[in-house]
C-alpha positions in Angstrom: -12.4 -4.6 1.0 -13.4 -8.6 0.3 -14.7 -9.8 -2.3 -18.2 -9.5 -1.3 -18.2 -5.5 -1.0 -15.8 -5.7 -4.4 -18.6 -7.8 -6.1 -21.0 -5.4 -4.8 -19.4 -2.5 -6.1 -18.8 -4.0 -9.7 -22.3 -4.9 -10.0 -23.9 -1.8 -9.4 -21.2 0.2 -11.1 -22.3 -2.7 -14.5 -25.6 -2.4 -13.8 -25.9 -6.5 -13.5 -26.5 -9.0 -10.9 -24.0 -10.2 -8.5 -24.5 -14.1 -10.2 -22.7 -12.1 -13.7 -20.3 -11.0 -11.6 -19.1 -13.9 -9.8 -19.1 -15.6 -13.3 -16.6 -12.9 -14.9 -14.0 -13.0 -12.3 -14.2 -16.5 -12.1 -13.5 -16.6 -15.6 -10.7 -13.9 -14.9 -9.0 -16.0 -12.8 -9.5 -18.8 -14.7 -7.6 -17.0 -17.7 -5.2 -16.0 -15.2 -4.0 -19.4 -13.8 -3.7 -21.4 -16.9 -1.2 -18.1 -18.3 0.5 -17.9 -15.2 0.8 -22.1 -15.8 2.4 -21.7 -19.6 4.5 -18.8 -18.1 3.1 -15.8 -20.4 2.0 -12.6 -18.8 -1.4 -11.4 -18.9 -1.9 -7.5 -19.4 -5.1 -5.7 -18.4 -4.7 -1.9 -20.2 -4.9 0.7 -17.7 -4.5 -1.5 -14.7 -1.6 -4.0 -15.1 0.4 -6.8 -15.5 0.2 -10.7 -13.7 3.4 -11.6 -14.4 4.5 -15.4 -13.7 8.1 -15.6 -11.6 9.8 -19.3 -11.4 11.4 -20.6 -8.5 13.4 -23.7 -8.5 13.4 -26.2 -6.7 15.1 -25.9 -3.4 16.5 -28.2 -0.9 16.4 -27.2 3.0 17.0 -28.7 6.1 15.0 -28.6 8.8 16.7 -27.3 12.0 14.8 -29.1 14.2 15.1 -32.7 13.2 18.1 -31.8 11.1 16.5 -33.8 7.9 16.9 -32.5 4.5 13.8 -31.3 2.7 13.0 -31.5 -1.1 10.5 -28.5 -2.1 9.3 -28.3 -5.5 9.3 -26.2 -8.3 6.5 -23.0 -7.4 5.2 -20.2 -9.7 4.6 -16.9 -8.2 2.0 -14.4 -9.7 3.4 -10.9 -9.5 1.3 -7.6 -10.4 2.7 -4.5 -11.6 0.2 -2.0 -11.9 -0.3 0.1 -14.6 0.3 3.9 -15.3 -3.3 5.1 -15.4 -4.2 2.7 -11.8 -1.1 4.1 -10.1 -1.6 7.6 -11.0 -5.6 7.1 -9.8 -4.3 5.6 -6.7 -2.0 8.6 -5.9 -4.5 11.3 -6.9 -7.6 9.7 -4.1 
């Protein structure tokens, strides 16, 4: 599924158009990004939780050229789903 047949889908299940739509997942993600930026989790009830994993910084070398490699500090977004999406999941 992409996010065209998802938008789809959400709109007729809403009963609005496809513009309200692509405003409230934008704002979704918007919500999403700036927790996942101050580290707290965000928890939608009955589907799941983003939860916001550090990783340090890391040095590596490069085994072709043999240079050393500074990568930066990332955030990872990880979802654990809920009880009531998992068990809907097994159950279709």
């Amino acid at each position: 599924m992409d996010y065209k047949q998802l938008r789809k889908i959400i709109a007729e299940d809403l009963d609005r158009p496809a513009a309200d739509i692509d405003a409230l997942i934008e704002g979704l993600s918007i919500i999403i990004r700036e927790s996942a930026s101050d580290m707290d989790s965000v928890a939608i009830p009955t589907f799941g939780t983003f939860v916001p994993k550090k990783l340090d910084e890391e040095i590596s070398v490069d085994l072709s050229t043999g240079k050393r490699m500074l990568f930066p500090p990332e955030i990872h977004l990880e979802f654990k789903p809920g009880g009531m999406l998992t068990k809907r999941l097994r159950n279709e």
